[in-house]
N, C-alpha and C positions, 0 to 999 in steps of 0.2 A: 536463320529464320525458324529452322526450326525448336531451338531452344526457345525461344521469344512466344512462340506459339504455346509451346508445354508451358512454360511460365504463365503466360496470360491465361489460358484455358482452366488453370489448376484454382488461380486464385481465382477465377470469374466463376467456376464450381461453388469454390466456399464462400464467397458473396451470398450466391442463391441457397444454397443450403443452411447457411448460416440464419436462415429468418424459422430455424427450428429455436435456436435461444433466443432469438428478438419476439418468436411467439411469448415467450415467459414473462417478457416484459409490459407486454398490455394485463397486468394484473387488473382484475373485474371486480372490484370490492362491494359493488352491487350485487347481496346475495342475500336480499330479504326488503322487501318493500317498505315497512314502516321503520329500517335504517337508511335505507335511501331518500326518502324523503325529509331525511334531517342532517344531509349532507356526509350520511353514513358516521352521525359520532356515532358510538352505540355501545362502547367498551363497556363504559360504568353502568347503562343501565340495563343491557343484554338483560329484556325480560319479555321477551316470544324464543319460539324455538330458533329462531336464527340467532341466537345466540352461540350456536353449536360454531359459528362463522367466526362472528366478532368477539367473543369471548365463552369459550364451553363454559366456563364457571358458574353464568348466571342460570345455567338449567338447572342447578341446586334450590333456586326460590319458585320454581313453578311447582305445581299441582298436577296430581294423577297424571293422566297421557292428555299428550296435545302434539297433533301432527298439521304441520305448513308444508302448502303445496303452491308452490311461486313459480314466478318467471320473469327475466330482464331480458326486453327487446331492446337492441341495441341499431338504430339506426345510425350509419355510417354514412352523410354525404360524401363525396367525392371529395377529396384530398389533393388540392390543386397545387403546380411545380409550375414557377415562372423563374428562366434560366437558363441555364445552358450545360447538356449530359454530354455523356463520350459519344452515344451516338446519335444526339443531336445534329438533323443536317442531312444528308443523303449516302449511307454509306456506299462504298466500301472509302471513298476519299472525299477531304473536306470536312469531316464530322469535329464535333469536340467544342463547335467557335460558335454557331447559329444558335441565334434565341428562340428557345420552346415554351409553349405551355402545355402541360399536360393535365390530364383528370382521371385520377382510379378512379374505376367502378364504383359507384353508390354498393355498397354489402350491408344485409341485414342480421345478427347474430340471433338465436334464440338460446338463452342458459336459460332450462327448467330447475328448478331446485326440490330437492325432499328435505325434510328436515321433521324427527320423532323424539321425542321426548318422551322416558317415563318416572314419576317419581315415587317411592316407595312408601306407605302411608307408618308405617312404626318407626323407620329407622330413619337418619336424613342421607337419606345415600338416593343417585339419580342416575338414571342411564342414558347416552343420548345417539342418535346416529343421521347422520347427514349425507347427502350424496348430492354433488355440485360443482362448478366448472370454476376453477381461479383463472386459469391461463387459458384462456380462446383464443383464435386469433384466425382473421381472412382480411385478404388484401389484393385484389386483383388490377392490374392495369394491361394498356389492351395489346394484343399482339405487335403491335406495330411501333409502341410507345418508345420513346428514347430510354425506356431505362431496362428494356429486354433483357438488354445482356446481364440483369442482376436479377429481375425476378418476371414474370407474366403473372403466374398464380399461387396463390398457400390456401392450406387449410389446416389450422393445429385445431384436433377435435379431442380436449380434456375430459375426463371424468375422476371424480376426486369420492371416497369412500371415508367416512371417519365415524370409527367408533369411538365413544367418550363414556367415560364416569366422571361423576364430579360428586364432591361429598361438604356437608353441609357443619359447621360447628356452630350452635345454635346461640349457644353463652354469648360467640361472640361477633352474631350476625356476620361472618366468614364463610365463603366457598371455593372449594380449589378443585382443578378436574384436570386431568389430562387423555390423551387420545391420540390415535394414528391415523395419518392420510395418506392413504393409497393410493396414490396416480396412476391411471392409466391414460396414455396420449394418442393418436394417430394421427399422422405428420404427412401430407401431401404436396410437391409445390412443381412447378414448370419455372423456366427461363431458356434462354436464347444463348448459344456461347459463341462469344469474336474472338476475333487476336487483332492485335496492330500488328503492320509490316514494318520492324526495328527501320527499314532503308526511306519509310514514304512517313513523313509527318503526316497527322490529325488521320489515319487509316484505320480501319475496322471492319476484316474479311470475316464473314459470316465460317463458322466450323459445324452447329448441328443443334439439337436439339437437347437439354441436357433432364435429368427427372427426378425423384426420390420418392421414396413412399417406404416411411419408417413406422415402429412404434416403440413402447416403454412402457415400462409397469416395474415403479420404485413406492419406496416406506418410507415414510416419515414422521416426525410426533408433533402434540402440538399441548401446550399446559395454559390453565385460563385461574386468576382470581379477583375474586370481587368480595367488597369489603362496603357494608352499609353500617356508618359509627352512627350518624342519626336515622330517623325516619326520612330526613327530607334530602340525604347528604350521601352518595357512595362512591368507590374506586373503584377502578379495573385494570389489570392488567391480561394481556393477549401474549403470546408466543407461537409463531408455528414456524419448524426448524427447516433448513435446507435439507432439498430433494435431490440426491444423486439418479438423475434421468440415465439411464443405458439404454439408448438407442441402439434396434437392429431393424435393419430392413433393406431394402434391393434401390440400385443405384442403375440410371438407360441414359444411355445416349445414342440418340440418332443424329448418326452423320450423315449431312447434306452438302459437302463441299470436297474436294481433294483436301483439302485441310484438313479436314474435319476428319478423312480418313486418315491420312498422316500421323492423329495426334495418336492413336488407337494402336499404331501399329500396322493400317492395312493399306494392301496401293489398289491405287485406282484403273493402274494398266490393261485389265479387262473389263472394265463396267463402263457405259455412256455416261456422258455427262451431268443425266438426270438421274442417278441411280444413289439409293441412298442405304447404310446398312445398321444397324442395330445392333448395341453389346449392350450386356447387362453383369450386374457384379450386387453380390451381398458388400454390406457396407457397415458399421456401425462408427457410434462416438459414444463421449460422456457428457453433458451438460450437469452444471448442478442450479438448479433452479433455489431463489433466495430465501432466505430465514426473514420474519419479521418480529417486529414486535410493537404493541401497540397497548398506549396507558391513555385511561380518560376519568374524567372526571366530570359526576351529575350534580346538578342542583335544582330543588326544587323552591324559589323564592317565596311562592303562593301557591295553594292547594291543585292549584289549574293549570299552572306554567311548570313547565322543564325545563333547561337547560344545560346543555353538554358541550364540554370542549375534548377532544382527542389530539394527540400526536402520532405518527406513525412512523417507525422507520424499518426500510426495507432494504435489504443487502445486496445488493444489482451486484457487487463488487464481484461476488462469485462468478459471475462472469467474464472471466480474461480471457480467454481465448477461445477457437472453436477448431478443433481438429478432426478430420473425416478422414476413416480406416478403409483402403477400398479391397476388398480379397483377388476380383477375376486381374490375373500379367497386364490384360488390357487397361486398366484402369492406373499402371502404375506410377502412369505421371502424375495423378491427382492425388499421389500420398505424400507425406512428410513435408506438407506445407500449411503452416498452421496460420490461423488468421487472429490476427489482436480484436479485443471486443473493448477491452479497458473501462467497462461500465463502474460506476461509483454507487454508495452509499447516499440514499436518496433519504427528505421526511415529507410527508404529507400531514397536514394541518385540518383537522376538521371540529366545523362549529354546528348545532342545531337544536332546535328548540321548539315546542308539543303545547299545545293549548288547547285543554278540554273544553270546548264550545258547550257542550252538555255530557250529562251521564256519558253518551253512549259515542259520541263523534269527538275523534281530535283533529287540529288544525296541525300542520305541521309546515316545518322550512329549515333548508339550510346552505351551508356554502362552504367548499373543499379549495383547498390550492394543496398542487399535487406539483411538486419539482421531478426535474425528468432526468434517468439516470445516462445517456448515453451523449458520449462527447463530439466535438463536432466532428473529428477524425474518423469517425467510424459510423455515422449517423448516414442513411441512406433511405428510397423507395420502401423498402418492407414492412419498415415500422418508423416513419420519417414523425420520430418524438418531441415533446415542446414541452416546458410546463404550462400547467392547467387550471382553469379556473371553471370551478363547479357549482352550478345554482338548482337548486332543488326545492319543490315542494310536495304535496301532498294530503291526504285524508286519511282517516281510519275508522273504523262504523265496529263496535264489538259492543257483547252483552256478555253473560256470565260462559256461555256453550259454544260462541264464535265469534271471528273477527276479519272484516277486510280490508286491506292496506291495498292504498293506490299511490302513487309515487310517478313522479317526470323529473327527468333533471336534464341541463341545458351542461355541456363539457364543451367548454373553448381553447382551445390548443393557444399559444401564442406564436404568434409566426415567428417560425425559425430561420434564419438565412446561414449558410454552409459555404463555405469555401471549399473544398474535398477533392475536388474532380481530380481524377489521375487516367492521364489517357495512357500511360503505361501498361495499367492493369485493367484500361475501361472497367471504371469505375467511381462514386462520388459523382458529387457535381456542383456545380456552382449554380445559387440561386436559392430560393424562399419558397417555403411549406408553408399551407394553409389548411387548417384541418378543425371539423365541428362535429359531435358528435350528440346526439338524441339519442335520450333513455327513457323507455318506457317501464316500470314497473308493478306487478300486481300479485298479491296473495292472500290465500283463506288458511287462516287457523280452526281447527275445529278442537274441543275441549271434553274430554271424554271422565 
């Protein structure tokens, strides 16, 4: 019983904690308004300062300073599970077989964006610097939910740093930049820890309360170019490299059962029944968050229409595994059990297209399909992924000194259905994900 306990405890740890690399996974490509409204192509024509995002390169064709100040509201409906979890049903006995339906929390994200450009008036040399969120992530379901025992709460709060140069060759309408992103993260989440009793089928004895609260701060580069052969015609190419995340930060468990104290090392033979006790342990990992890369392609058919096609792809594959180091004796059944991630190589496809209504307003629209990188083996509650279907439109109101980009896009998950469930390790589950997301975006350029 008691090995079965350590076992289930250890990997129902890296379950919950493991939704620090499924944070990496909700990548936020929404990081500039007047690319979101055109289903985010924007490689080839990167020409506002979010360029510094989707291609550094294009800050080589801008003029004097220009600083964007954005924002992407990200509403999150609730995230509905119809199915059946490990602790589906009433535990401690009987769980694993009753049909549920559950509902995350509605969660609202806010990514503000900076984004500064300056360009040099003798030479063609440009400097640029950006400061913005790729990897957010919150997902909360409610204490009570059948899927406790993997997560209750997260919070991944990113902040990403990048300075850029990009340099201009004028012969041959060419611009190339490169630049570092400096991630910094703070990693918050709660869940609930069980064990099954190896002797009682479909069982699931509560053991305590489990916690983390990490951070990171890693380097990374990133290289952009764009190549206009006509006036009406240009390329682009994107690159930003993988991020070695080194995670440190403190690991609690509150134990609320004789089990719970068992797992710890402590007995219960002096405390009442209702007594609960508290360890705590420094903890770290590695994750490497993904490299991408990203080529598009502009056309302009008539003076008034754009039109852009991108591809993307992005390297989830970095993510095989997820291992947690715990320091405090007490912690040391939750070492040297590593958990598979086996994420793949993913492309995202994006279409959009700009119609100057007048001088001064464009009309804009687009449409994303974003494939999802995680298999159904390891797909769960924290970031239960689909591929996606993305519709966007938009406005933009600019004159010679300023400009503002409004942006909504509609993100449809496909429902996902899962086979997974393992009531060995409570965990997985059988049953179908429903998930919609609303984006709202807005920002002002101002042109100095």
């Amino acid at each position: 019983m008691k090995n079965k306990l350590v076992l289930a405890c250890t990997l129902a740890t890296l379950a919950g904690t493991a939704s620090l690399a499924l944070a990496a996974g909700l990548k936020v490509n929404e990081q500039g308004a007047k690319a979101m409204a055109m289903g985010n192509a924007f490689v080839a024509q990167a020409d506002d300062p979010t360029a510094l995002f989707h291609n550094p390169a294009g800050i080589a064709f801008l003029k004097g300073t220009q600083v964007n100040l954005g924002s992407t509201v990200l509403y999150v409906p609730s995230t509905e599970f119809n199915g059946t979890a490990p602790l589906s049903g009433n535990a401690p006995l009987g769980v694993g077989s009753a049909s549920t339906k559950e509902n995350a929390k509605n969660d609202i994200f806010i990514a503000p964006t900076v984004y500064a450009t300056y360009s040099f008036e003798n030479i063609p040399l440009s400097l640029g610097l950006a400061v913005n969120a790729i990897y957010p992530l919150a997902k909360s379901w409610d204490e009570s939910s059948a899927f406790r025992a993997e997560i209750m709460n997260i919070a991944v709060k990113p902040i990403n740093f990048q300075p850029t140069v990009a340099y201009r060759f004028d012969d041959w309408n060419l611009a190339v930049a490169a630049g570092l992103d400096i991630t910094h993260a703070i990693v918050t989440l709660q869940r609930m820890a069980y064990s099954p009793n190896a002797a009682i089928a479909n069982s699931a004895y509560e053991l305590g309360n489990m916690g983390l609260d990490g951070t990171a701060t890693d380097v990374g580069y990133n290289l952009g170019l764009k190549w206009k052969p006509m006036p009406n015609l240009s390329f682009g190419a994107a690159y930003r490299s993988e991020i070695e995340l080194k995670i440190k930060g403190n690991g609690n468990f509150l134990a609320t059962t004789p089990a719970g104290f068992d797992i710890i090392g402590m007995t219960t033979g002096a405390t009442s029944p209702y007594s609960r006790t508290r360890v705590s342990s420094t903890v770290s990992s590695t994750i490497i968050l993904p490299d991408s890369l990203g080529l598009g392609v502009a056309w302009q058919p008539t003076e008034k229409l754009t039109l852009e096609f991108d591809a993307e792809r992005t390297g989830w594959s970095s993510m095989k595994k997820l291992e947690f180091k715990f320091d405090s004796p007490q912690f040391s059944n939750f070492n040297g059990k590593p958990k598979p991630l086996n994420w793949k190589d993913v492309w995202c496809y994006k279409f959009g297209g700009q119609y100057a209504l007048t001088k001064n307003i464009d009309l804009r629209a687009g449409y994303m399909y974003d494939t999802n990188p995680i298999p159904d083996s390891t797909l769960g509650p924290v970031l239960p992924d689909s591929d996606r279907h993305s519709f966007s439109i938009g406005q933009g109101f600019h004159n010679d000194m300023f400009a503002l980009d409004l942006a909504y896009m509609w993100t449809h998950f496909v429902e996902r259905t899962v086979n997974n469930q393992n009531m060995a390790e409570l965990t997985g589950a059988n049953g179908t994900y429903k998930s919609d997301v609303h984006l709202f975006g807005g920002s002002i350029t101002v042109k100095f």
